[in-house]
KOLLUMDO-994281 format. One record per residue: z, x, y of N, C-alpha, C, O, CB in turn; residue number from 1; residue in one letter. Coordinates in steps of 0.1 Angstrom, whole numbers. Each point is the difference from the previous one (the first is absolute). Glycine has a CB too. Example, Ala and Ser with C-alpha at 12.3 -4.5 7.8 and 13.67 -1.06 7.14 Angstrom:
n.up  n.east  n.north  ca.up  ca.east  ca.north  c.up  c.east  c.north  o.up  o.east  o.north  cb.up  cb.east  cb.north  rolo  koltor
78  132  -57  0  -9  12  0  9  12  7  10  0  5  -29  -12  1  A;
-19  15  23  0  9  11  8  -8  11  1  5  11  -23  7  -17  2  S;
***
This chain:
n.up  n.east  n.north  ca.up  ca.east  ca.north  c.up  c.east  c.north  o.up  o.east  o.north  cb.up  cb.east  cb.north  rolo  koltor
366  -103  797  -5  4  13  10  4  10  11  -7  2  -31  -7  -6  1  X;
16  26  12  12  0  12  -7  -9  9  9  -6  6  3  31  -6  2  X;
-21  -28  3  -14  -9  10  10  -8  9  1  1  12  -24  -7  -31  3  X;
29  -1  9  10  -9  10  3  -3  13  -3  -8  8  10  14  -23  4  X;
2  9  15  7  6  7  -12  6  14  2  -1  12  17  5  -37  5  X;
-28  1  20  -11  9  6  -10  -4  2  -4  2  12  10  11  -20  6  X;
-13  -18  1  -13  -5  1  -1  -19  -9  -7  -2  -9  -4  35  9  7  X;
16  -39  5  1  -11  -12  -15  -10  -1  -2  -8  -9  31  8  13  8  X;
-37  2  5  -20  -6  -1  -2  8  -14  -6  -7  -8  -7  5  38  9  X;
16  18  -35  -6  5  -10  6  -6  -13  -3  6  -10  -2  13  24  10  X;
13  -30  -16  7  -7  -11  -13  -5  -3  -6  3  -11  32  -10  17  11  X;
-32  0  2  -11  -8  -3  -13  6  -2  -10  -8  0  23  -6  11  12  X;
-15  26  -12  -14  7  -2  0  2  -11  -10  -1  -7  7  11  24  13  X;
22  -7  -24  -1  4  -15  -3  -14  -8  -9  -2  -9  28  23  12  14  X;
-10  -33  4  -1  -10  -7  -14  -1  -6  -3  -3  -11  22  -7  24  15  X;
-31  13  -3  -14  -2  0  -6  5  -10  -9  -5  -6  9  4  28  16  X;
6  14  -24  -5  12  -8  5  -7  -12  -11  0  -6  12  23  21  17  X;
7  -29  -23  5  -8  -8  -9  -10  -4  -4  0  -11  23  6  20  18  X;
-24  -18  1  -6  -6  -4  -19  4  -5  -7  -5  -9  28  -9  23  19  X;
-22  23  -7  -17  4  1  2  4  -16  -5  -6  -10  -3  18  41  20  X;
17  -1  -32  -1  3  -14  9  -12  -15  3  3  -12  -6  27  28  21  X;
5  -38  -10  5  -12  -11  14  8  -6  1  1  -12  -29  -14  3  22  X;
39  20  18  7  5  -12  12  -8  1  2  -5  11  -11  28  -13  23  X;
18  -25  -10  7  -7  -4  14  6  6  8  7  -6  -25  -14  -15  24  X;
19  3  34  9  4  4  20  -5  9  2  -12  3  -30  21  -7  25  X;
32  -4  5  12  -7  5  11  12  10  0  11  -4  -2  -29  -21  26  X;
9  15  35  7  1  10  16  3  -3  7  -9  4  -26  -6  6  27  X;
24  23  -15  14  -2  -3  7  -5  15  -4  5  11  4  13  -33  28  X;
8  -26  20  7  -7  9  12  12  10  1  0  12  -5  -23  -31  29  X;
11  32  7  11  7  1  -4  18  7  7  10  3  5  -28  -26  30  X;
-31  16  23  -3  12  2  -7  0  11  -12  1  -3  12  4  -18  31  X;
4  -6  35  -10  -1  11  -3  11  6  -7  -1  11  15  -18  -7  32  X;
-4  35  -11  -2  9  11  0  12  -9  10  1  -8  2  -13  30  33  X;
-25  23  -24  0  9  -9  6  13  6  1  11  -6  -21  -23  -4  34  X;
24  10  23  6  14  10  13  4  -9  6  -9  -6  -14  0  33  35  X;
11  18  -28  12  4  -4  5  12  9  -3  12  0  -2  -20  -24  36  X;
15  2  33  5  11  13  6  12  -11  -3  12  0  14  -32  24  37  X;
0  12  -35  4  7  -11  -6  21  -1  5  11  4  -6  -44  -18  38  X;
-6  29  10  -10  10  -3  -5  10  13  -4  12  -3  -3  -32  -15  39  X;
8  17  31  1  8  13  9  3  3  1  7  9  -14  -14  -1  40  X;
23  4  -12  17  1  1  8  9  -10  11  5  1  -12  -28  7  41  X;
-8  25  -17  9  12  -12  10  -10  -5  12  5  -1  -13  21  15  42  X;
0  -40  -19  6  -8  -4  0  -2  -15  -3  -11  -3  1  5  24  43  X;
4  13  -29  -2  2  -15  7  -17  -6  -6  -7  -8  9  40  9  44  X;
6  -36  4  9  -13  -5  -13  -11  2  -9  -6  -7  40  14  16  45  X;
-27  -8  6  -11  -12  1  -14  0  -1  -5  -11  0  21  7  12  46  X;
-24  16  -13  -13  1  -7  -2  -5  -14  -9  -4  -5  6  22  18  47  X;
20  -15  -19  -7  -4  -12  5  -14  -4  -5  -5  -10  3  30  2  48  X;
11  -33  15  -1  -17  4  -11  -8  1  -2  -11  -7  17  17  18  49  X;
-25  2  0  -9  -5  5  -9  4  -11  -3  -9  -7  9  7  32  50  X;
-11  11  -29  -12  -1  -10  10  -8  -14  -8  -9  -4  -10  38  13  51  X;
26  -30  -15  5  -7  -8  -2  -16  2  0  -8  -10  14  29  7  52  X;
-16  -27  18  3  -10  0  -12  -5  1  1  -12  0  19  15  5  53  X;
-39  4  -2  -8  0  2  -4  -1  -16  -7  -10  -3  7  20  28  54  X;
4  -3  -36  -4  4  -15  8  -10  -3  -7  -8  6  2  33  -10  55  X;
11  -29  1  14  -15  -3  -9  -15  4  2  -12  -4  26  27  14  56  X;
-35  -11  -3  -6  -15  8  -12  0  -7  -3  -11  -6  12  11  31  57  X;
-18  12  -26  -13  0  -5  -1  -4  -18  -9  -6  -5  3  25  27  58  X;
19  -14  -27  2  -3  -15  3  -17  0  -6  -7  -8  17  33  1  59  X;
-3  -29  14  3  -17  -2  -12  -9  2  -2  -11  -6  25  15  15  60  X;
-32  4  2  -14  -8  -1  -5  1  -10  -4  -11  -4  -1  13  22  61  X;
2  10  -26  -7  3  -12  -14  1  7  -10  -7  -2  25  -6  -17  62  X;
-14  27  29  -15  2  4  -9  8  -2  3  5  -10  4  -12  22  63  X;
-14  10  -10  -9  11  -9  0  9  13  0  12  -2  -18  -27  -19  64  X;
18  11  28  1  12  11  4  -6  14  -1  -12  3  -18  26  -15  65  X;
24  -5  19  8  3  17  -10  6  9  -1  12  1  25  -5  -11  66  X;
-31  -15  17  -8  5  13  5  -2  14  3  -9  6  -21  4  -20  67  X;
17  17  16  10  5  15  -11  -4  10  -12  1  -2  28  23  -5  68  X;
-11  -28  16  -13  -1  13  1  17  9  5  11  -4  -1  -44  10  69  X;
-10  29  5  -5  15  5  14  8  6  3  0  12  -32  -9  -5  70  X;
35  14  -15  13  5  3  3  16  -3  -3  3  -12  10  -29  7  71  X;
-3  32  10  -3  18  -4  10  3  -11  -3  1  -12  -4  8  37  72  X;
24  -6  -18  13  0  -2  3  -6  -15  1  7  -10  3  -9  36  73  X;
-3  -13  -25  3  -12  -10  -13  4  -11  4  6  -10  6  -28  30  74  X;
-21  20  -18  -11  4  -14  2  8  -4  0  -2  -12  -14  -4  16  75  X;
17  22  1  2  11  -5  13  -2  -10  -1  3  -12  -10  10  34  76  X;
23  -18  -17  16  2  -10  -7  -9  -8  5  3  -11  20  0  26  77  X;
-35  -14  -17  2  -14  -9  -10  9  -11  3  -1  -12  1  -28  31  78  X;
-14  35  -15  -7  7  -8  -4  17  -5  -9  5  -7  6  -26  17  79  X;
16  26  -3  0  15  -2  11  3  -7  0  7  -10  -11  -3  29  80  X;
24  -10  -10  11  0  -1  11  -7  -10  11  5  -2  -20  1  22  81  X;
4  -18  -25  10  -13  -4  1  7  -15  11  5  -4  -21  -30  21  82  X;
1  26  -25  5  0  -19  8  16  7  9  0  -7  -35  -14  -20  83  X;
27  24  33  9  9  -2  13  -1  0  9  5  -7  -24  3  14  84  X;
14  -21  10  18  0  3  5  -11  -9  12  0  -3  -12  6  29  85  X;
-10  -16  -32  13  -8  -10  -1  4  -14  8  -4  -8  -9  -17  21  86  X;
-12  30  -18  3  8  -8  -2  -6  -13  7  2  -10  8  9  26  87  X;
-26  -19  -15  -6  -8  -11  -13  -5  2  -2  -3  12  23  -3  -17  88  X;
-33  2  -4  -14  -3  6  3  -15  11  10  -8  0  -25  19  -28  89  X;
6  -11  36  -1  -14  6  -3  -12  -10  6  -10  0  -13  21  21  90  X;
-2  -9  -26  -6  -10  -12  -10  -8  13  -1  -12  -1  26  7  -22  91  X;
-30  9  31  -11  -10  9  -5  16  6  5  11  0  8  -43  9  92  X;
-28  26  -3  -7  8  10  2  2  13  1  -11  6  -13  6  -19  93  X;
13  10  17  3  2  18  -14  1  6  -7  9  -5  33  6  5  94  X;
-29  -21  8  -11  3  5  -2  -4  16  9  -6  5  -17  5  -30  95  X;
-3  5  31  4  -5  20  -13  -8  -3  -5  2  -11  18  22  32  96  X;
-18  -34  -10  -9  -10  3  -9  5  4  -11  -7  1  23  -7  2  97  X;
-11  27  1  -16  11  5  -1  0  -14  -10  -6  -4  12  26  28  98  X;
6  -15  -34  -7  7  -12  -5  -14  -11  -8  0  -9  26  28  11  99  X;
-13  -36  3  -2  -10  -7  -14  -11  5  -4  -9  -7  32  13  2  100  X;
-34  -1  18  -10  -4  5  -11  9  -3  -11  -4  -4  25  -8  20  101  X;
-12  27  -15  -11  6  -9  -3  0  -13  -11  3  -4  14  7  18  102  X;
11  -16  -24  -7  -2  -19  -4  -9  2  -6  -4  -10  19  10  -8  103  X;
-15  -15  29  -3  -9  -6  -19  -6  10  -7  -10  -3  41  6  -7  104  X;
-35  14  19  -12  2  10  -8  7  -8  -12  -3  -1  21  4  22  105  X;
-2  11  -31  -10  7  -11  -1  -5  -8  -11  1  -4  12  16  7  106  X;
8  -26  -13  -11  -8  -11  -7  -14  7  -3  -9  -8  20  18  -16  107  X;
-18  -11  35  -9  -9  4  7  -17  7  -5  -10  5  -12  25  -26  108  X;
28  -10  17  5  -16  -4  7  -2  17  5  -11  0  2  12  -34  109  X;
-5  7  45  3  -2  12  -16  4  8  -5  12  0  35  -6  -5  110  X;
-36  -17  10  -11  4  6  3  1  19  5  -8  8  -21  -5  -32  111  X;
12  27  26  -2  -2  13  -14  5  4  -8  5  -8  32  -5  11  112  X;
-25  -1  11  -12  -1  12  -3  16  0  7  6  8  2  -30  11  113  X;
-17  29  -25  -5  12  3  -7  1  18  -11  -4  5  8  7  -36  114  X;
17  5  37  0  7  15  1  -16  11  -8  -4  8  -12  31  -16  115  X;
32  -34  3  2  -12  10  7  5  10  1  -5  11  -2  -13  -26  116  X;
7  28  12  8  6  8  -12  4  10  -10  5  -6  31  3  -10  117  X;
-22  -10  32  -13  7  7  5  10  9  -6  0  11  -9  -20  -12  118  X;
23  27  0  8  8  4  5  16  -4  4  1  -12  -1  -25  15  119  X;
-4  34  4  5  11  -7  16  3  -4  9  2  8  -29  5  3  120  X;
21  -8  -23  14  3  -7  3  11  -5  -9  5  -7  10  -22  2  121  X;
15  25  7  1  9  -4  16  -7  -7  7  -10  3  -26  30  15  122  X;
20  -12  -25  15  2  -10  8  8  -1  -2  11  -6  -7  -18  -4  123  X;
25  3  17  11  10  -1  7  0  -15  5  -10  -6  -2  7  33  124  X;
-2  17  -30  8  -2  -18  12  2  0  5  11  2  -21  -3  -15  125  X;
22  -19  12  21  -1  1  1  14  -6  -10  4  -7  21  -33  -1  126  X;
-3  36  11  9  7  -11  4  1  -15  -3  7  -10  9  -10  28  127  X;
3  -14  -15  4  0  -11  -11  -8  -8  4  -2  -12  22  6  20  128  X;
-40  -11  -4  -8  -2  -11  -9  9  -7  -4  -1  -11  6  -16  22  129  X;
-5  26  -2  -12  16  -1  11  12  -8  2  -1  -12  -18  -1  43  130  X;
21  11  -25  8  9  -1  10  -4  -10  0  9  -9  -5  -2  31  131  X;
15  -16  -25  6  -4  -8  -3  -10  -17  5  2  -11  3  2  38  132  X;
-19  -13  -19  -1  -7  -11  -19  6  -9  -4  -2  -12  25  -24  28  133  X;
-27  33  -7  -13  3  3  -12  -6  -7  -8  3  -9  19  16  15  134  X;
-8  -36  6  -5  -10  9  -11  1  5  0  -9  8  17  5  -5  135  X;
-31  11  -3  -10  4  7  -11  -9  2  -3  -7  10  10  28  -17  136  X;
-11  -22  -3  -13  -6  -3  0  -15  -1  -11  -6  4  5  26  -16  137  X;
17  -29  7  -4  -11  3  -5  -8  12  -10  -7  2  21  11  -19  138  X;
-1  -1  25  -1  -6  17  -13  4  3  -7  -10  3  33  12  6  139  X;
-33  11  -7  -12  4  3  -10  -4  -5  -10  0  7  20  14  -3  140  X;
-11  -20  -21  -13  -3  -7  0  -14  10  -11  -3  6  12  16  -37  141  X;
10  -20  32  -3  -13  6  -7  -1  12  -9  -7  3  27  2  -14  142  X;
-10  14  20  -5  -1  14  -19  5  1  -9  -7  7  40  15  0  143  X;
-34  4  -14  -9  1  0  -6  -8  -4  -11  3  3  16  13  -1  144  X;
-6  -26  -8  -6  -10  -2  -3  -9  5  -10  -6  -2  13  12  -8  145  X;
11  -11  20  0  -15  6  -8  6  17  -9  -6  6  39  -9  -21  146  X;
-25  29  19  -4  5  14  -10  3  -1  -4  7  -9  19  0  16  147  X;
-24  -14  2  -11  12  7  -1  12  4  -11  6  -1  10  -20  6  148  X;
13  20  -1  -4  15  1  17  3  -3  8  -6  6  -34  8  15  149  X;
30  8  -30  6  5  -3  5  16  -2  -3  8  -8  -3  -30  5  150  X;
16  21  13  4  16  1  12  7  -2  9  -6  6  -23  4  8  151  X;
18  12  -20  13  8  -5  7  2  15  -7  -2  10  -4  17  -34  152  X;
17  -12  26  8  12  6  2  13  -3  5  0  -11  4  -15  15  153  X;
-9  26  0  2  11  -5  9  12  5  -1  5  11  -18  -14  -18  154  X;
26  13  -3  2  -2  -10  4  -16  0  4  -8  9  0  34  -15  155  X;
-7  -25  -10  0  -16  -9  8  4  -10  0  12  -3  -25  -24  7  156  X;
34  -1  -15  1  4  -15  12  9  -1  8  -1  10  -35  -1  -15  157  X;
31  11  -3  9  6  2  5  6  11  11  0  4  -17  -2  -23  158  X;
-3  8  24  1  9  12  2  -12  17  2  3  11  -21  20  -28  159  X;
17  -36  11  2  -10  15  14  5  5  10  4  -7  -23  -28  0  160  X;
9  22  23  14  1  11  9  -13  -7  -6  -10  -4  -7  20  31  161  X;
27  -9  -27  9  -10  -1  -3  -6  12  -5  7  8  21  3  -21  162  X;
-14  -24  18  -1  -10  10  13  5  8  -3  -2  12  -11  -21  -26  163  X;
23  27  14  13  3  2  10  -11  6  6  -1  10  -17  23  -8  164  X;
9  -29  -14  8  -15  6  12  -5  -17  9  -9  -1  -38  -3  22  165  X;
22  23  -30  9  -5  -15  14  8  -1  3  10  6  -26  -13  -21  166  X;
29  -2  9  13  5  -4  8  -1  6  8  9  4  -16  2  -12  167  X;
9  -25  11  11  -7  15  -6  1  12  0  -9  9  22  17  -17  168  X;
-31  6  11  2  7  10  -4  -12  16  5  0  11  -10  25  -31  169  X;
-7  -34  13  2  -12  6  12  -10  10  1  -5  11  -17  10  -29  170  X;
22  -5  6  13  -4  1  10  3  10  6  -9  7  -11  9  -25  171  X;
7  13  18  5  9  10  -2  0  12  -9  7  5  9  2  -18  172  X;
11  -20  23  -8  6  15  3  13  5  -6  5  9  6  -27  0  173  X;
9  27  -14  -3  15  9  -9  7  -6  3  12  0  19  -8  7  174  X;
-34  -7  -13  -12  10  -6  -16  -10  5  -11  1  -6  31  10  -21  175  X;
-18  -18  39  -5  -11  5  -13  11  6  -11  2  -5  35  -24  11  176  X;
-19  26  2  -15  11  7  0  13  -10  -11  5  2  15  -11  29  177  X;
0  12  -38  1  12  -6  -10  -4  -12  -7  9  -4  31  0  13  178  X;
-24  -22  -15  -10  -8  -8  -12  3  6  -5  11  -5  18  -28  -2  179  X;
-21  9  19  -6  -3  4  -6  12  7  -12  -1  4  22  -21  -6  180  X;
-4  34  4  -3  7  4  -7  13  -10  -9  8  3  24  -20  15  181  X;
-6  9  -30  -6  9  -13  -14  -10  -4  -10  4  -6  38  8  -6  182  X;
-25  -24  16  -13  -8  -9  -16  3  11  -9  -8  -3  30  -15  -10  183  X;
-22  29  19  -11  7  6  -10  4  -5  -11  -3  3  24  8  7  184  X;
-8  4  -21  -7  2  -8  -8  -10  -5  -12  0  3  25  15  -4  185  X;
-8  -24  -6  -10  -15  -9  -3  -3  19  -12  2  1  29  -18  -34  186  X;
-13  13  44  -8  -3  10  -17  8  -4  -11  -5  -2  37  3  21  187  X;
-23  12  -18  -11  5  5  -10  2  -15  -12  3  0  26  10  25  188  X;
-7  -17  -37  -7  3  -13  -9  -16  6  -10  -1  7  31  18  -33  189  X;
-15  -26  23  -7  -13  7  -9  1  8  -10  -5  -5  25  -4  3  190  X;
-16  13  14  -11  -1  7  -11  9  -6  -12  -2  2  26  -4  18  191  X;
-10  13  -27  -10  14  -4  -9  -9  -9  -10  6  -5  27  19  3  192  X;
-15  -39  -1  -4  -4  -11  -15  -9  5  -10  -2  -7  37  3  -6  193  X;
-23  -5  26  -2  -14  6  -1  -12  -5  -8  -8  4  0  19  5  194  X;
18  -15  -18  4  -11  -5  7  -10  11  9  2  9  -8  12  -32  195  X;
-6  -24  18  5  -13  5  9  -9  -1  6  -8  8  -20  11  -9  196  X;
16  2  -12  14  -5  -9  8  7  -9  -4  -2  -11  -7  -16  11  197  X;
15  21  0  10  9  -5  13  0  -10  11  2  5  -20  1  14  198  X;
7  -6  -32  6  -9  -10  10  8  -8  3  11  4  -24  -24  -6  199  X;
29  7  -7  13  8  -9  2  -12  -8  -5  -11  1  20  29  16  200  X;
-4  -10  -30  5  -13  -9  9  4  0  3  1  -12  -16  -10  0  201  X;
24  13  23  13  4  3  6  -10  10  -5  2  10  -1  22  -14  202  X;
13  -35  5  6  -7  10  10  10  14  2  -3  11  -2  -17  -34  203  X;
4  34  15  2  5  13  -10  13  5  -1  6  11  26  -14  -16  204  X;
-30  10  -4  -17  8  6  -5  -10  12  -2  3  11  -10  7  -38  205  X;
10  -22  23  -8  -10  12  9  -1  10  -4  7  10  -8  -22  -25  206  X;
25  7  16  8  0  9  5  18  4  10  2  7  -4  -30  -16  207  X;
-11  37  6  1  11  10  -18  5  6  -2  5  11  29  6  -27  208  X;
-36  -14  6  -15  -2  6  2  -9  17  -5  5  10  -6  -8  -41  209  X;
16  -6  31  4  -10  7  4  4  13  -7  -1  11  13  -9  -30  210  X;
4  15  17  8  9  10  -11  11  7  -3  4  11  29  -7  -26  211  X;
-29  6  7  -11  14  0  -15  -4  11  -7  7  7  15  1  -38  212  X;
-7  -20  28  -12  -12  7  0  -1  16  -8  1  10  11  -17  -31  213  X;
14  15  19  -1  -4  13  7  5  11  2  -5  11  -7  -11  -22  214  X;
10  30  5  6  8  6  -9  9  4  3  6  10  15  -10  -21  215  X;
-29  4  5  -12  12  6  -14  -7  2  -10  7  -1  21  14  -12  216  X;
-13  -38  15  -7  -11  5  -9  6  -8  -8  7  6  15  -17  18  217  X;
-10  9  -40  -8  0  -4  -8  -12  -1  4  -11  -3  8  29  -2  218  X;
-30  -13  7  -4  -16  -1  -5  -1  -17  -12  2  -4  2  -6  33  219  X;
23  1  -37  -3  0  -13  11  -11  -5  12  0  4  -22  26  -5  220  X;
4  -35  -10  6  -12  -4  9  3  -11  -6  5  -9  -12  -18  16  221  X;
33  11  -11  6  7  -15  0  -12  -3  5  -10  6  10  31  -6  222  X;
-23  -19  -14  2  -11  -14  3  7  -14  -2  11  -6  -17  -27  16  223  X;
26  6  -12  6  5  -23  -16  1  -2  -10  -5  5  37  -16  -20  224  X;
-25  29  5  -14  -3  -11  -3  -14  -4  -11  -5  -1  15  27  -11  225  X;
9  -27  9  -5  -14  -6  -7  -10  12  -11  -2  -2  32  4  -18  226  X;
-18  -5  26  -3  -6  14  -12  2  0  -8  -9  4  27  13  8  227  X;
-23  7  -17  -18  3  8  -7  -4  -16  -12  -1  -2  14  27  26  228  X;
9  -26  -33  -13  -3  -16  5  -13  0  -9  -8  -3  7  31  -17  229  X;
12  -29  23  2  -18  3  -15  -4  11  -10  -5  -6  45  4  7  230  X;
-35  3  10  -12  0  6  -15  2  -3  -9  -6  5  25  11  4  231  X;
-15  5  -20  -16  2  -5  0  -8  -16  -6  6  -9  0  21  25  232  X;
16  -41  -18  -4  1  -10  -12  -15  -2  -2  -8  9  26  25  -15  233  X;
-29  -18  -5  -12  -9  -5  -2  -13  1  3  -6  -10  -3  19  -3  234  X;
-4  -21  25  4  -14  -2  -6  -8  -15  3  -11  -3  -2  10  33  235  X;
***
């Protein structure tokens, strides 16, 4: 997880998501952060350190698979990118905790609260989960299920506005209002929606949602997907 660093209450939504579904799981010690600046940097050396040392860790566990939390950047290289640059199968599954809360909401075995959510929700699609990895449908089958009233943005899906906060550009303070001022657009895709809450499974989609909040006093709440399916799930 980058959560840590960013959001560290969502450590514990996954942990949750873990127990609800009984999976047999463990924490590498040496692995606290799925961000790889590497990779925004045109860092070929150290991209391929860091995914080597992510694939090196998951083999010594002997795991059947690598689940990223809600991370755009980091999921995309661990699952798009990684068997190219070290240039051999992974031998495990890569998978994110959205996609892993819907296999397991559709064969039955994660129950949640149909519409506990009482609230209108709409969904921004990262980049690099839609466009890159094309990420669509799971985050949505969920939401529509846990919300009461559930609405796109539009355009939605391939055609969604970028949040205009990825690719460092966050990072960057000299791109501090030039962000915020391109992100207008998702301002006004948001209100078009009248949603209440306003969700992603991007850690810097939300933290630029965020910015986006309260730079143009939206009265709208940003939550992860998981957050709101931790919330609606089965006592």
């Amino acid at each position: 997880p980058r959560e840590f660093t960013s959001a560290p209450h969502l450590f514990s939504v996954y942990l949750r998501l873990f127990l609800a579904i009984g999976a047999d799981w463990t924490f590498a010690s040496n692995l606290c952060d799925i961000s790889n600046w590497a990779y925004y940097m045109g860092d070929d050396e150290t991209n391929l350190w860091l995914i080597r040392r992510t694939v090196d860790t998951a083999r010594k566990l002997g795991v059947k698979a690598v689940v990223s939390t809600e991370c755009g950047h980091g999921y995309k290289v661990l699952r798009n990118d990684a068997e190219k640059v070290i240039g051999e199968p992974l031998g495990f599954e890569v998978t994110s905790v959205v996609e892993l809360a819907h296999k397991h909401f559709k064969d039955g075995s994660l129950k949640l609260k149909k519409g506990a959510i009482d609230e209108t929700v709409t969904y921004h699609d990262p980049c690099n989960w839609g466009r890159k990895l094309d990420i669509y449908e799971p985050p949505r089958e969920l939401l529509r299920h846990i919300a009461k009233d559930y609405k796109d943005m539009e355009p939605h899906g391939k055609l969604a506005l970028c949040c205009a906060g990825g690719g460092s550009v966050a990072q960057n303070t000299d791109m501090g209002q030039k962000r915020l001022a391109f992100a207008k657009g998702k301002r006004d895709q948001i209100v078009a929606t009248g949603a209440t809450i306003v969700t992603s499974s991007c850690q810097m989609c939300l933290a630029q949602l965020s910015d986006i909040q309260a730079h143009y006093d939206l009265p709208v709440q940003v939550k992860s997907v998981m957050e709101l399916v931790i919330e609606s799930l089965e006592e």
